[in-house]
FINUTOR-560134 format. One record per residue: x, y, z of N, C-alpha, C, CB in turn; residue number from 1. Coordinates in steps of 0.2 Angstrom, whole numbers, plus 5000, padded with zeros to 4 digits. Last residue first. Glycine has a CB too. Layout:
BEGIN
@n.X X	n.Y Y	n.Z Z	ca.X X	ca.Y Y	ca.Z Z	c.X X	c.Y Y	c.Z Z	cb.X X	cb.Y Y	cb.Z Z	num NUM
...
This chain:
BEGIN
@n.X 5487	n.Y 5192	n.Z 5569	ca.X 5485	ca.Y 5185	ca.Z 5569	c.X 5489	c.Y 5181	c.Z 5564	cb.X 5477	cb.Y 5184	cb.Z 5568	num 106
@n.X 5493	n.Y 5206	n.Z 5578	ca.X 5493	ca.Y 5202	ca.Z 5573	c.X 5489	c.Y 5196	c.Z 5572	cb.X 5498	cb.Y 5201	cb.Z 5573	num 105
@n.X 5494	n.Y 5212	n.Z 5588	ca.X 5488	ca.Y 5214	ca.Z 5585	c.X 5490	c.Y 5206	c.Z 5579	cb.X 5487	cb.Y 5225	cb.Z 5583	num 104
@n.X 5511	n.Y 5213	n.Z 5587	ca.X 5506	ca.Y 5214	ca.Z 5592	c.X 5500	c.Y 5216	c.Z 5586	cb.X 5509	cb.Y 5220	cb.Z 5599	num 103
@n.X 5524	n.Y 5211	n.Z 5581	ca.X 5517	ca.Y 5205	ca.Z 5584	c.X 5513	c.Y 5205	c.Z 5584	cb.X 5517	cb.Y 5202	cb.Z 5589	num 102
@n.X 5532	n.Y 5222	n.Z 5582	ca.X 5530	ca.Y 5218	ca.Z 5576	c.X 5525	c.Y 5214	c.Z 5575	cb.X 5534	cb.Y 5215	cb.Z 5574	num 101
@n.X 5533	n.Y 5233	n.Z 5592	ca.X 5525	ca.Y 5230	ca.Z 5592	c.X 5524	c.Y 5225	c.Z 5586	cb.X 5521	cb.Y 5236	cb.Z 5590	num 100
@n.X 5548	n.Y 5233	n.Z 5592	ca.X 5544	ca.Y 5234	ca.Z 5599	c.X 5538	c.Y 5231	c.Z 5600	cb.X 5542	cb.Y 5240	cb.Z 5600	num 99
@n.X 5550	n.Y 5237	n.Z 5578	ca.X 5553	ca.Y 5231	ca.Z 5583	c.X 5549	c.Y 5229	c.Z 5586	cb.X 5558	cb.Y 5232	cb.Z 5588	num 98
@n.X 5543	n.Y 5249	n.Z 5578	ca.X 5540	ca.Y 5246	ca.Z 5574	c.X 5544	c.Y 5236	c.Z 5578	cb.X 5543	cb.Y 5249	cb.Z 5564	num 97
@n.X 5549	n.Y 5256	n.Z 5587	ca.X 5541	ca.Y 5256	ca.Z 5588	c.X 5542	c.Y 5251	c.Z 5584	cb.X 5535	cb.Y 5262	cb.Z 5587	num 96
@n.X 5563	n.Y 5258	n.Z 5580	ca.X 5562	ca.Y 5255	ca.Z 5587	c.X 5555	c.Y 5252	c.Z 5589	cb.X 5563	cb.Y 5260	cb.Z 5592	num 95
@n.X 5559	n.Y 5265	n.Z 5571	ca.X 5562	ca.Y 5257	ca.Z 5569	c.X 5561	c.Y 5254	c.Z 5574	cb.X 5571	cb.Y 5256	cb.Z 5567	num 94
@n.X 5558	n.Y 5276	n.Z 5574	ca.X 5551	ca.Y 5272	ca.Z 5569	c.X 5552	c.Y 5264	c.Z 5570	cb.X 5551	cb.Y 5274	cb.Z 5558	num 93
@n.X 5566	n.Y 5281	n.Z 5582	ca.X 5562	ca.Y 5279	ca.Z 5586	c.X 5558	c.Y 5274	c.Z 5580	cb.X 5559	cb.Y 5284	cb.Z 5590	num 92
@n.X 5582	n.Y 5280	n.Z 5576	ca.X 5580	ca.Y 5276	ca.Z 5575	c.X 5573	c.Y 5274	c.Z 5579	cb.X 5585	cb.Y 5274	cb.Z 5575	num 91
@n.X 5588	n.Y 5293	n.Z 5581	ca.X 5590	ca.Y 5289	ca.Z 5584	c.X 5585	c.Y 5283	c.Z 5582	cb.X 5591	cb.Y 5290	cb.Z 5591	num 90
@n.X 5575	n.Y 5300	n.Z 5572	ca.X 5581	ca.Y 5304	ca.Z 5576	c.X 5580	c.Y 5297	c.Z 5581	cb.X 5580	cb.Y 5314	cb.Z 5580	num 89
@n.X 5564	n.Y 5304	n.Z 5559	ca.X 5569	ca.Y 5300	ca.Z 5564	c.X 5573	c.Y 5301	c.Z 5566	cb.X 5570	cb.Y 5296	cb.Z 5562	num 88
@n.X 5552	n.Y 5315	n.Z 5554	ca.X 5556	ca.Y 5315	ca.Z 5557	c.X 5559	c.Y 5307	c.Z 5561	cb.X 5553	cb.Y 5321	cb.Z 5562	num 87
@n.X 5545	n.Y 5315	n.Z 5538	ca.X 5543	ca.Y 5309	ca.Z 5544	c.X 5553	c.Y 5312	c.Z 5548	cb.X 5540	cb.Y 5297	cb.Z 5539	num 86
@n.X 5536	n.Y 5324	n.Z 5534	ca.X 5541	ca.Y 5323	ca.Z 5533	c.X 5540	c.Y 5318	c.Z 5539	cb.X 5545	cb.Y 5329	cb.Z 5533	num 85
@n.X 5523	n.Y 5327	n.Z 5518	ca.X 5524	ca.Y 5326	ca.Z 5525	c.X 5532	c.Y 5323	c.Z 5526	cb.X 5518	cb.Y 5320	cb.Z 5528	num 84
@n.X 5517	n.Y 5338	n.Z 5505	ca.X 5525	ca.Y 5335	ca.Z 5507	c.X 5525	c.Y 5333	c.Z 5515	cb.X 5531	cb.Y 5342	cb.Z 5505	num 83
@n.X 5504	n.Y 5346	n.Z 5503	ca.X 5505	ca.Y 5338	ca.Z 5504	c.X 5512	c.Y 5334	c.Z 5505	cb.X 5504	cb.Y 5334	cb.Z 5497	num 82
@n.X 5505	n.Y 5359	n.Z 5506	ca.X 5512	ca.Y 5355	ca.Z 5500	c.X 5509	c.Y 5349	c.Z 5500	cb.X 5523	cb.Y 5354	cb.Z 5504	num 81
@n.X 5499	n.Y 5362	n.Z 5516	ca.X 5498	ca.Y 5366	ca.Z 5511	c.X 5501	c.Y 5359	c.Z 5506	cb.X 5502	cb.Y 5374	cb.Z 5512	num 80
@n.X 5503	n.Y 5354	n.Z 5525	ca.X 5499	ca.Y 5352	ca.Z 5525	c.X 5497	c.Y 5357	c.Z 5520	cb.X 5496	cb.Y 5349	cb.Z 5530	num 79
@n.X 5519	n.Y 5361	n.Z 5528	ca.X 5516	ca.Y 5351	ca.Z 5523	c.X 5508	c.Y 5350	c.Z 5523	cb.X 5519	cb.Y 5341	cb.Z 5531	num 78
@n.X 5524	n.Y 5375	n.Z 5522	ca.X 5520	ca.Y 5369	ca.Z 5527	c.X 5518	c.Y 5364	c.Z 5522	cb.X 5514	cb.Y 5372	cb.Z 5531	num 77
@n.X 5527	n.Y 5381	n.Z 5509	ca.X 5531	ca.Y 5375	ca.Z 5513	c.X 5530	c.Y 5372	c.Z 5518	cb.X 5536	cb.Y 5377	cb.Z 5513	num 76
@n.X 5519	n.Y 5389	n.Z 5505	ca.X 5523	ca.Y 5389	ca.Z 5501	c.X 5527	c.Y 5380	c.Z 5503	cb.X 5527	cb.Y 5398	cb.Z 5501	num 75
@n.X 5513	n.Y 5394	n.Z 5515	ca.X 5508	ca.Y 5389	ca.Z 5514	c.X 5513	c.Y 5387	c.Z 5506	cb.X 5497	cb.Y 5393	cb.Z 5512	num 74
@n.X 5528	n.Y 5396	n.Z 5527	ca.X 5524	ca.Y 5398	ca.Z 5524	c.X 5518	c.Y 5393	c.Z 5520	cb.X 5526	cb.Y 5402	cb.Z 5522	num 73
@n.X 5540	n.Y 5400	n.Z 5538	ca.X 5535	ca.Y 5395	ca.Z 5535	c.X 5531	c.Y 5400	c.Z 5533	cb.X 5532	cb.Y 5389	cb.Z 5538	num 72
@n.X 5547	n.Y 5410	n.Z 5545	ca.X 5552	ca.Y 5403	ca.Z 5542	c.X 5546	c.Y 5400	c.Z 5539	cb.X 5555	cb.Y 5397	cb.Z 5549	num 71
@n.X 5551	n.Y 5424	n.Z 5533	ca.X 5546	ca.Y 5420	ca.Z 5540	c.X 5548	c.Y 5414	c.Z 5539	cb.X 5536	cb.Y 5421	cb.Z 5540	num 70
@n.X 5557	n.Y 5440	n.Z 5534	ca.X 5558	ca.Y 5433	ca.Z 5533	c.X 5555	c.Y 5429	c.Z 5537	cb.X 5565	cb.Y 5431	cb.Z 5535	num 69
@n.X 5552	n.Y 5456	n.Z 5525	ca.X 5551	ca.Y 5452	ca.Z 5532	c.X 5550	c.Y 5443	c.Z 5529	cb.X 5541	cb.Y 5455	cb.Z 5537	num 68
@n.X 5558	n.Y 5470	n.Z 5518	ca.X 5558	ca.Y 5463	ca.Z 5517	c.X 5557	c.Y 5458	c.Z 5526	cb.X 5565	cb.Y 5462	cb.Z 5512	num 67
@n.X 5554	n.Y 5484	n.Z 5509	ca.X 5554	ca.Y 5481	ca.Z 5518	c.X 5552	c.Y 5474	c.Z 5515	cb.X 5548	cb.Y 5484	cb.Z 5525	num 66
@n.X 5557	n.Y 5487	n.Z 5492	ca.X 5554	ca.Y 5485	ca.Z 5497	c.X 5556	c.Y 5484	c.Z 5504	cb.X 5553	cb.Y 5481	cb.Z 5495	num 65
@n.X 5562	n.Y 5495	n.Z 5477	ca.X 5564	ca.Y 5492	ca.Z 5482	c.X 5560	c.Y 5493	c.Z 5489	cb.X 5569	cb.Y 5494	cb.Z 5483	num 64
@n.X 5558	n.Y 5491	n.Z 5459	ca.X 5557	ca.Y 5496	ca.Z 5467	c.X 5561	c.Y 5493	c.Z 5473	cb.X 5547	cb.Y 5495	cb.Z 5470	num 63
@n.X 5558	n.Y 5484	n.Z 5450	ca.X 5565	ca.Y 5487	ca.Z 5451	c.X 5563	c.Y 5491	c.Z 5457	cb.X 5569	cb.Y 5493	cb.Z 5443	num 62
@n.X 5548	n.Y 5474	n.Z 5450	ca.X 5548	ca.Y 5481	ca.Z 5445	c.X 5553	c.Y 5485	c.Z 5448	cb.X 5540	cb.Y 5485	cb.Z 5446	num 61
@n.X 5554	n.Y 5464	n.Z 5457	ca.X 5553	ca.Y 5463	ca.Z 5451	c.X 5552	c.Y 5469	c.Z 5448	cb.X 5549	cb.Y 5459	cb.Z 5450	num 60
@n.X 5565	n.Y 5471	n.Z 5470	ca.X 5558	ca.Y 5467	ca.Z 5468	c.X 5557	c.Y 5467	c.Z 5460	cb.X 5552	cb.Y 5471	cb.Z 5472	num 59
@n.X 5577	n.Y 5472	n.Z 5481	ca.X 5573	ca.Y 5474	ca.Z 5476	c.X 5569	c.Y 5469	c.Z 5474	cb.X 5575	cb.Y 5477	cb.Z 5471	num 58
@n.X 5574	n.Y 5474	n.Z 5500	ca.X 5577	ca.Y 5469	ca.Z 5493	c.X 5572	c.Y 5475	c.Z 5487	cb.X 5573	cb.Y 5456	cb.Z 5493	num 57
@n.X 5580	n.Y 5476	n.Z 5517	ca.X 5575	ca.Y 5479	ca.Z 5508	c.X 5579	c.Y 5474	c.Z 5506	cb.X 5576	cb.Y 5489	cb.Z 5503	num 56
@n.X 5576	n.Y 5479	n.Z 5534	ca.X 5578	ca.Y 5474	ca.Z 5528	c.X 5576	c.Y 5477	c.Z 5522	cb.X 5576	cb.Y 5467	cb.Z 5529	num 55
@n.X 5568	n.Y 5484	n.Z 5543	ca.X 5575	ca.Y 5488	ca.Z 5543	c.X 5577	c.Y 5482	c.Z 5535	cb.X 5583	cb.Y 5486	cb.Z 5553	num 54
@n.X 5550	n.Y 5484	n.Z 5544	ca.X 5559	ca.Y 5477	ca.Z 5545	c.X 5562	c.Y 5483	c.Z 5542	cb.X 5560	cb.Y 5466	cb.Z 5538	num 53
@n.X 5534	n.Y 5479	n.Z 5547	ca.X 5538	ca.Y 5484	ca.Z 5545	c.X 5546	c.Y 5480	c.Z 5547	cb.X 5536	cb.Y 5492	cb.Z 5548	num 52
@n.X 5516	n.Y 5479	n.Z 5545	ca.X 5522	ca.Y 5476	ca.Z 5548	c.X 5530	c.Y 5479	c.Z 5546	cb.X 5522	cb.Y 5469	cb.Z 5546	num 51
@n.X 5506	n.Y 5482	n.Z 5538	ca.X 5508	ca.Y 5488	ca.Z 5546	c.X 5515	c.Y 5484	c.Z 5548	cb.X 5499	cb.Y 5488	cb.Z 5554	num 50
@n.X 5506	n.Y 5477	n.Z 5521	ca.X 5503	ca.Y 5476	ca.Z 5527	c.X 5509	c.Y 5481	c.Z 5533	cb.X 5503	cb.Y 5465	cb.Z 5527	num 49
@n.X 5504	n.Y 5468	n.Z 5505	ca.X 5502	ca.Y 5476	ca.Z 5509	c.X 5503	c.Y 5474	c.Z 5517	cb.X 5493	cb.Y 5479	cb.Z 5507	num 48
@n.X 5515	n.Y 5463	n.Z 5497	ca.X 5509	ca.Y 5463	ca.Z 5499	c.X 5507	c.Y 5469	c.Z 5502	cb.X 5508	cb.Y 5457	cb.Z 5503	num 47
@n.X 5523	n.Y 5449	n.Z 5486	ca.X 5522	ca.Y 5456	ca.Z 5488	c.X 5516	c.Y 5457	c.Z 5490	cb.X 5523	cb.Y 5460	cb.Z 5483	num 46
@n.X 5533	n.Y 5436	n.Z 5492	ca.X 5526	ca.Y 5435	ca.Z 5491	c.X 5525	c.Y 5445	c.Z 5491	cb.X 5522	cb.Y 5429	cb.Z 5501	num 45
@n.X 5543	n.Y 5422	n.Z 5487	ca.X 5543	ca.Y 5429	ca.Z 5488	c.X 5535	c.Y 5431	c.Z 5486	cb.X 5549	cb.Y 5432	cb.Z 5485	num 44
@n.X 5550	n.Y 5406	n.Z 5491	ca.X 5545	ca.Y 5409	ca.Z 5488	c.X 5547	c.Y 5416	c.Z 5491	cb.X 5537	cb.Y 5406	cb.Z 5489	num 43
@n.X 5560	n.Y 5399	n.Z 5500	ca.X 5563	ca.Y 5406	ca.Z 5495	c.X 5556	c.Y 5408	c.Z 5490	cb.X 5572	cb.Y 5404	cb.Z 5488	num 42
@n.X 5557	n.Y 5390	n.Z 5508	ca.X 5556	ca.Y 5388	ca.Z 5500	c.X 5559	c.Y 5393	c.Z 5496	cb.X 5547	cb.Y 5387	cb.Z 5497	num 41
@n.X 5560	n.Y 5395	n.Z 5521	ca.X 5563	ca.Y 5387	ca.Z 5518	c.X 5561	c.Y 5386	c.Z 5510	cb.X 5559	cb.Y 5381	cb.Z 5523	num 40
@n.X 5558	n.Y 5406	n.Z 5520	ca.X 5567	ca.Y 5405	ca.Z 5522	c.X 5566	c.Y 5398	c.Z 5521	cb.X 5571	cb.Y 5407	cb.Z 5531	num 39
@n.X 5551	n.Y 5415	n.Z 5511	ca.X 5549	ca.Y 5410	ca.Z 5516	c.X 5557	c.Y 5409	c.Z 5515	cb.X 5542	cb.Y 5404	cb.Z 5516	num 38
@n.X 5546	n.Y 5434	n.Z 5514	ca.X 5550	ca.Y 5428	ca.Z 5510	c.X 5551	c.Y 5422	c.Z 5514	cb.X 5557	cb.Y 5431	cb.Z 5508	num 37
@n.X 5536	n.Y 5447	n.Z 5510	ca.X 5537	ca.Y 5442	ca.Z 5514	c.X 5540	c.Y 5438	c.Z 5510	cb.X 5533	cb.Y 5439	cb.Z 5516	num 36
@n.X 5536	n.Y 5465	n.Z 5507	ca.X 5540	ca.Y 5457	ca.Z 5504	c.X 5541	c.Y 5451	c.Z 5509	cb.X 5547	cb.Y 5460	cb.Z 5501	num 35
@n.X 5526	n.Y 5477	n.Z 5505	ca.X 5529	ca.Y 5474	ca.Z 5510	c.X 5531	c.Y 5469	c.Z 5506	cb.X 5526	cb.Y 5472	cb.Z 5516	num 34
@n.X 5516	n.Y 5494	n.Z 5507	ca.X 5519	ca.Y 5488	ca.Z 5502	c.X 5525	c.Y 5483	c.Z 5504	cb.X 5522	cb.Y 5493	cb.Z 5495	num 33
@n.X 5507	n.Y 5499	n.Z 5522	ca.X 5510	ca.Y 5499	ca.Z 5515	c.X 5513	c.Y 5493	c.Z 5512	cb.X 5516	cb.Y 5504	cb.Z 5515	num 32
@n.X 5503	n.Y 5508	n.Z 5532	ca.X 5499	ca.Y 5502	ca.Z 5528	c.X 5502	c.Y 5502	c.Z 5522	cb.X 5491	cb.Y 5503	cb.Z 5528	num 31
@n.X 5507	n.Y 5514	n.Z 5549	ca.X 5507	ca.Y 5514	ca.Z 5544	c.X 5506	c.Y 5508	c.Z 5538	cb.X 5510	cb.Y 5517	cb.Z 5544	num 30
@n.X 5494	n.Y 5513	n.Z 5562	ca.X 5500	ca.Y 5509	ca.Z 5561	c.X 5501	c.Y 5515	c.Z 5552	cb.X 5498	cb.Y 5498	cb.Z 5560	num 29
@n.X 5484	n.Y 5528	n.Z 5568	ca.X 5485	ca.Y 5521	ca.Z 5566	c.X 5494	c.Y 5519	c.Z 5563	cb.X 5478	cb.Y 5520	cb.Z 5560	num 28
@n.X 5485	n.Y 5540	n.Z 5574	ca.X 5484	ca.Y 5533	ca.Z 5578	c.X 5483	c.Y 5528	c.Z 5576	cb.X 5479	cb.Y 5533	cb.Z 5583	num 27
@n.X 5488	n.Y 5549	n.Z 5566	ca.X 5492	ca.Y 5548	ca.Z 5570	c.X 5489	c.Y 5543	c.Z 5575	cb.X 5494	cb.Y 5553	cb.Z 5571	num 26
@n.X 5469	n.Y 5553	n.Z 5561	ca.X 5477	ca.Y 5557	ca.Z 5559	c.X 5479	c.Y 5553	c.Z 5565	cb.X 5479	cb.Y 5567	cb.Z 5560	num 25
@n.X 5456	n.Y 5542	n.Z 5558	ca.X 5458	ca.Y 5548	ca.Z 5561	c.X 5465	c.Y 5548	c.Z 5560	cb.X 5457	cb.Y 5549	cb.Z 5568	num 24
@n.X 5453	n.Y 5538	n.Z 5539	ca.X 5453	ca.Y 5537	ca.Z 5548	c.X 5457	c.Y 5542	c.Z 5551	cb.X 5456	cb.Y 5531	cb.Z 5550	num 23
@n.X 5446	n.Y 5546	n.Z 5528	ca.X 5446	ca.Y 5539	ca.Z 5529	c.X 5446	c.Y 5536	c.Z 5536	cb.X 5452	cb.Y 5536	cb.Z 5525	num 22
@n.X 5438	n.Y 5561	n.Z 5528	ca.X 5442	ca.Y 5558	ca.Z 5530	c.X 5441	c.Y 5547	c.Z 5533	cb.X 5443	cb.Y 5564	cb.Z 5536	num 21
@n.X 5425	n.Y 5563	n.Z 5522	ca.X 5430	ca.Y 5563	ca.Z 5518	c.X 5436	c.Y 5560	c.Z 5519	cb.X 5431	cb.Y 5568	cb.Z 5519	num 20
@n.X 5415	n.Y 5568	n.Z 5534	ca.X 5419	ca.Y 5572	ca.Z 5529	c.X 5426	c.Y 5569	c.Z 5523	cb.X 5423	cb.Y 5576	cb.Z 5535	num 19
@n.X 5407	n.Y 5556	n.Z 5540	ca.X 5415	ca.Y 5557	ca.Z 5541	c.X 5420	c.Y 5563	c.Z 5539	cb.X 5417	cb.Y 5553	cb.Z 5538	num 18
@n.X 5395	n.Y 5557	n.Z 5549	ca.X 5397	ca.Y 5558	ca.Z 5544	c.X 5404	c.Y 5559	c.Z 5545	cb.X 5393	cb.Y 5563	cb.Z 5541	num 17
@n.X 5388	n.Y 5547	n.Z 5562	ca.X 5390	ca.Y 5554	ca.Z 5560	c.X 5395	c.Y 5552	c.Z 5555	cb.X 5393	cb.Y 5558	cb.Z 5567	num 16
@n.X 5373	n.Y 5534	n.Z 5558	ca.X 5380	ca.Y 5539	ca.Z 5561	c.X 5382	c.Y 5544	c.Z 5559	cb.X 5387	cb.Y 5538	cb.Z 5560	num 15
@n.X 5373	n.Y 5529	n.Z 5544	ca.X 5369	ca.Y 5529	ca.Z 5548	c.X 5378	c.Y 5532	c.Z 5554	cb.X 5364	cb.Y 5520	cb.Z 5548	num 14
@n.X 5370	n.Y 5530	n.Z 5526	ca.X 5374	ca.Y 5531	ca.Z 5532	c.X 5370	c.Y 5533	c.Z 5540	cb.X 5378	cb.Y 5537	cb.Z 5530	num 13
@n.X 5360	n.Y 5519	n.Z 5514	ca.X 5360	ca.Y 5526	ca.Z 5520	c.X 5365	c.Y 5524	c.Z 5526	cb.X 5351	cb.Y 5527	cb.Z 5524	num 12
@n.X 5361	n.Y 5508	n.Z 5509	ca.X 5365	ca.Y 5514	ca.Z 5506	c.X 5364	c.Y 5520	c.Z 5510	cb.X 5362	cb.Y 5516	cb.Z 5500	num 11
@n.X 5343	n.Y 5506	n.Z 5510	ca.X 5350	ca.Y 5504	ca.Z 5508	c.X 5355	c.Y 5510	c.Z 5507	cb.X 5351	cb.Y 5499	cb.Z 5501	num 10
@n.X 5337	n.Y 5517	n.Z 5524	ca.X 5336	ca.Y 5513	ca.Z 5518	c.X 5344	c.Y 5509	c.Z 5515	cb.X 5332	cb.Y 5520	cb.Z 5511	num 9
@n.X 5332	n.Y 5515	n.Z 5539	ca.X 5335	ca.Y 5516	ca.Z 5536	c.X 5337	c.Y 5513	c.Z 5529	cb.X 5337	cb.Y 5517	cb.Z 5540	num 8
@n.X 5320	n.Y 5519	n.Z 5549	ca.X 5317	ca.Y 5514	ca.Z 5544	c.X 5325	c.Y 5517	c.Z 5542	cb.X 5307	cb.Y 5514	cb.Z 5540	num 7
@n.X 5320	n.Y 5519	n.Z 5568	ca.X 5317	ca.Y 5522	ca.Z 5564	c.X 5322	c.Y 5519	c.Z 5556	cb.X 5316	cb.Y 5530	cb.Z 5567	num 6
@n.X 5303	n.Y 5507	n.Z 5578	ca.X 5310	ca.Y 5510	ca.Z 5576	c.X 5313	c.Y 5514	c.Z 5569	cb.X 5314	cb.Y 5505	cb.Z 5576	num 5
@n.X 5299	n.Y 5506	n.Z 5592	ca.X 5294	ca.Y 5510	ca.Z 5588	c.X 5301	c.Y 5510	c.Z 5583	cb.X 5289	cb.Y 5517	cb.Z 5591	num 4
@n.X 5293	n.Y 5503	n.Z 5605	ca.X 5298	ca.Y 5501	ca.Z 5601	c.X 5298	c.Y 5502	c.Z 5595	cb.X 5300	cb.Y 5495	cb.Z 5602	num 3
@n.X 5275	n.Y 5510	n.Z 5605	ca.X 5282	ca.Y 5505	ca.Z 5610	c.X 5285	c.Y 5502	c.Z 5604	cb.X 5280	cb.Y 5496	cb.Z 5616	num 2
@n.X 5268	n.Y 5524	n.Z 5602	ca.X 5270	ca.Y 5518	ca.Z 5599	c.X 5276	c.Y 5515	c.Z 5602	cb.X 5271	cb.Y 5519	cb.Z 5591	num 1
């Protein structure tokens, strides 16, 4: 019988069996409990994750955590917030706007 294949039910492991063991010893990151903090809103976010900082704070249940500062976050990007910022430096809005008052106009 050509291509003949063989019928594995739900829930059947397919492979070699693990024993038990989640993942092999000493070649992965370590996966633990972490405190991201956004430097522009001071939200504080607890989480899990392989990233790791010399920095600690305590934390609401009195534990103390590795703390990683990120300048943004969905806490304070504008297109999370709706909050858009309109950057002027030396008056370009005012200039464009001078520049084109007329134009297109009737």
């Amino acid at each position: 019988m050509r291509g003949a294949s063989t019928f594995i039910a739900p829930g059947q492991i397919q492979g070699p069996k693990r024993n038990g063991d989640p993942m092999k010893a000493g070649i992965h990151p370590n996966y633990g409990p972490v405190v991201f903090r956004d430097l522009a809103s001071g939200e504080k976010y607890l989480t899990h994750s392989t990233a790791s900082s010399g920095k600690t704070i305590e934390w609401e249940d009195g534990n103390t955590y590795p703390v990683i500062d990120v300048e943004i976050s969905a806490a304070s990007h504008p297109f999370y917030t709706g909050k858009q910022r309109i950057m002027d430096s030396a008056g370009r809005v005012e200039r464009f706007n001078q520049r084109f008052k007329g134009f297109g106009g009737k």
